[in-house]
C-alpha positions as CSV (number, residue, x, y, z in Angstrom):
1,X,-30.2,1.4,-17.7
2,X,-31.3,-0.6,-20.3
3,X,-30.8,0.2,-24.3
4,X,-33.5,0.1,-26.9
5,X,-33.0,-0.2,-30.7
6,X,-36.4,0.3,-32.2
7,X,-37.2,-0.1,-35.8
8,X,-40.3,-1.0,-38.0
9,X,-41.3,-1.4,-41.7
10,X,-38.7,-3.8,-42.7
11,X,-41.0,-5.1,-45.2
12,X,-38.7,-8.4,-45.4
13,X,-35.4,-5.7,-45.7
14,X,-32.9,-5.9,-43.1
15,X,-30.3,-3.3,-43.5
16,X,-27.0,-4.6,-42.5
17,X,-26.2,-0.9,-40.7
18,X,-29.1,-1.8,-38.2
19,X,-26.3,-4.3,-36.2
20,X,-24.1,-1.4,-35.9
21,X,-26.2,1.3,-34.5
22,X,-28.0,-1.3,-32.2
23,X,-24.3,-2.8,-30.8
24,X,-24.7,-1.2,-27.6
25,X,-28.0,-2.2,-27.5
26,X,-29.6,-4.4,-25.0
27,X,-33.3,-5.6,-26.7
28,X,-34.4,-4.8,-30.4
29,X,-38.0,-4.3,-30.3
30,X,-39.8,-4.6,-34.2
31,X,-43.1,-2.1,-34.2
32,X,-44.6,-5.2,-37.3
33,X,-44.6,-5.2,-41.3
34,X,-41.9,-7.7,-40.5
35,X,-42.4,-9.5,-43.6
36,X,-40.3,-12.3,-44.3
37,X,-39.7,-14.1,-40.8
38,X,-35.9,-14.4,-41.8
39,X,-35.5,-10.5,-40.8
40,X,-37.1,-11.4,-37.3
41,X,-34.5,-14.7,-36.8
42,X,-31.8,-12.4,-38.0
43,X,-32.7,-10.0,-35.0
44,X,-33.7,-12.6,-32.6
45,X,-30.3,-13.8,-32.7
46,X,-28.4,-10.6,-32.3
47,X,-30.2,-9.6,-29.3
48,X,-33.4,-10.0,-27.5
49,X,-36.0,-9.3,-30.0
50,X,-39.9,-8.1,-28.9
51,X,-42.0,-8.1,-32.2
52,X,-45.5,-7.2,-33.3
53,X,-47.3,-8.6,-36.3
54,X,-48.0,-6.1,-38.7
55,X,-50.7,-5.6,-41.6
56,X,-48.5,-7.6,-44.3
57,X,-47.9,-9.9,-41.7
58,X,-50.4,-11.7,-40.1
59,X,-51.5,-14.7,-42.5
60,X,-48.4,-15.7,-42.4
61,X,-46.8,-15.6,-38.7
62,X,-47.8,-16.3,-35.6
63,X,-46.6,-12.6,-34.4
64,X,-48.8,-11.3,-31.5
65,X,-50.9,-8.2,-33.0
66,X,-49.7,-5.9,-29.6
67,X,-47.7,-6.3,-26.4
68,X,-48.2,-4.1,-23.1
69,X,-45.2,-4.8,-20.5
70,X,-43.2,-2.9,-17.9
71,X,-39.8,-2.9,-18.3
72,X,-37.5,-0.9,-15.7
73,X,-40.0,1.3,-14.8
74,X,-41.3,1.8,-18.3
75,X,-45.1,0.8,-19.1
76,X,-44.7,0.0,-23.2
77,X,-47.3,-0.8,-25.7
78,X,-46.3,-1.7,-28.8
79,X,-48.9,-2.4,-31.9
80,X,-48.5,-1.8,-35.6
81,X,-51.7,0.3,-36.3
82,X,-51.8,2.5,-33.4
83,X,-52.1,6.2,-35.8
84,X,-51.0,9.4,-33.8
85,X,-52.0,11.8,-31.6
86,X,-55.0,12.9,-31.4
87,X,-55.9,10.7,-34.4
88,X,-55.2,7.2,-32.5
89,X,-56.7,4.1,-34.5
90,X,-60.3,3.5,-33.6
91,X,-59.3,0.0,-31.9
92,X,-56.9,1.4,-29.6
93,X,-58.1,4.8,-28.6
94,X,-60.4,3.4,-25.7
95,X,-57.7,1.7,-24.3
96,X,-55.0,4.6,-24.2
97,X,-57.9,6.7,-22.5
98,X,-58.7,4.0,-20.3
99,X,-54.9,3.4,-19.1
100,X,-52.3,5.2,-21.1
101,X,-49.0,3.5,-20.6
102,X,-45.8,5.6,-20.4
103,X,-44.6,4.7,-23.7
104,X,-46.9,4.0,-26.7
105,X,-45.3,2.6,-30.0
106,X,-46.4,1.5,-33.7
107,X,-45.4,1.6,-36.9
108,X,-47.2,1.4,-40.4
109,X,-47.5,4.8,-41.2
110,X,-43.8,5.1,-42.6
111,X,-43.3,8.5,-40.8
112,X,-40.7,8.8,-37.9
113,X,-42.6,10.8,-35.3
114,X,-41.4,11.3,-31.3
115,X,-43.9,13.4,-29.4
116,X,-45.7,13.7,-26.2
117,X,-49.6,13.3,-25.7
118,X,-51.1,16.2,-22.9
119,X,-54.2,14.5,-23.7
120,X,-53.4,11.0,-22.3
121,X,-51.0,11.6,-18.7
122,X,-47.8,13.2,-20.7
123,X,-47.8,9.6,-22.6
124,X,-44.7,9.4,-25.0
125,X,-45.8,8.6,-28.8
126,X,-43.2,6.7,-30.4
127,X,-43.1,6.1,-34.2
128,X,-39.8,4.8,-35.5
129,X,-40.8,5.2,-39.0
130,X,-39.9,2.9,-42.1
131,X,-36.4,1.0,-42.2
132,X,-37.3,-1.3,-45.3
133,X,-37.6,0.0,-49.1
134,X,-41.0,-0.6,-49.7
135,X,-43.5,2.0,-49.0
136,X,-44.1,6.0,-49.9
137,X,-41.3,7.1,-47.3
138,X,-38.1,8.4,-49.2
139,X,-35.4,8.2,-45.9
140,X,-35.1,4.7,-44.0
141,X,-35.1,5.8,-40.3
142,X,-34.8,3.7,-37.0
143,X,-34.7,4.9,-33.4
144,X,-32.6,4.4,-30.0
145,X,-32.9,4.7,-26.6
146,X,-32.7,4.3,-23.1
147,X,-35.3,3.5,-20.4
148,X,-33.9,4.4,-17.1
149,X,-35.9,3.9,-13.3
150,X,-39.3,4.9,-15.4
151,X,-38.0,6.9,-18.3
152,X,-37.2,7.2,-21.4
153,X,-33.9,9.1,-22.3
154,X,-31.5,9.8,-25.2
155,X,-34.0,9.3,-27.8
156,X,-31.6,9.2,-30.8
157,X,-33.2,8.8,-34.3
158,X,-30.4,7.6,-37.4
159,X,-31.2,8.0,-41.0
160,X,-30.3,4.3,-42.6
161,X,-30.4,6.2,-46.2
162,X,-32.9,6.7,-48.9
163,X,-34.6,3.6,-49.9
């Protein structure tokens, strides 16, 4: 079993509480709007750190825009502007028809949001929501988990505080 602590929207604000609630955790994975690329060193040298560029990102890092990899069992792509089901972002939608993965993530909306897609093979939509202050969002949210032999179990999500 290996532990995920997923978070997005930092927005170049690292809340000190993320190191706690991601203690047990095996790999930090950032869904982009990074912002300054001192938050992603500070996570890189906690744990093992799998990062997307975001929209506020991407003159000034070489962050890739989206990754797709298997990890125990789990098929994961994870880009910044994906939008939600059914409403995917134009860019994307023809590849989740195509070949869904098991696990879709992405940020930039600000919203937390954990559901299923009947549409595309049972697909899991991930959206940790927004862990920095900037942005419309009033609670700072982040999200952890587990991927197991191909799935993804105790989906926890932890409210950071208002921003």
């Amino acid at each position: 079993m290996i532990r995920i602590g997923l978070l997005s929207d930092t927005h170049s604000y690292l809340d000190p509480q993320v190191f706690t609630y991601f203690a047990d955790c095996d790999e930090v994975w950032h869904a982009g709007d990074v912002g300054l690329l001192t938050v992603a060193e500070e996570l890189r040298a906690f744990r093992p750190l799998r990062i997307v560029s975001g929209n506020i990102d991407r003159a000034t890092s070489d962050l890739p825009a989206s990754l797709r990899f298997t990890l125990n069992g789990v098929d994961v792509w994870m880009t910044h502007i994906g939008g939600t089901p059914p409403k995917y972002n134009p860019a994307v939608r023809p590849l989740l028809q195509q070949n869904p993965p098991n696990l879709f993530i992405c940020g930039h909306s600000h919203i937390l949001k954990v559901t299923r897609d009947p549409v595309l093979n049972n697909m899991l939509f991930v959206n940790p929501g927004a862990a920095g202050k900037t942005g419309f969002h009033q609670m700072r949210t982040i999200l952890r988990f587990s991927l197991d032999n191909g799935k993804v179990l105790a989906m926890e999500a932890i409210e950071l505080g208002k921003k």
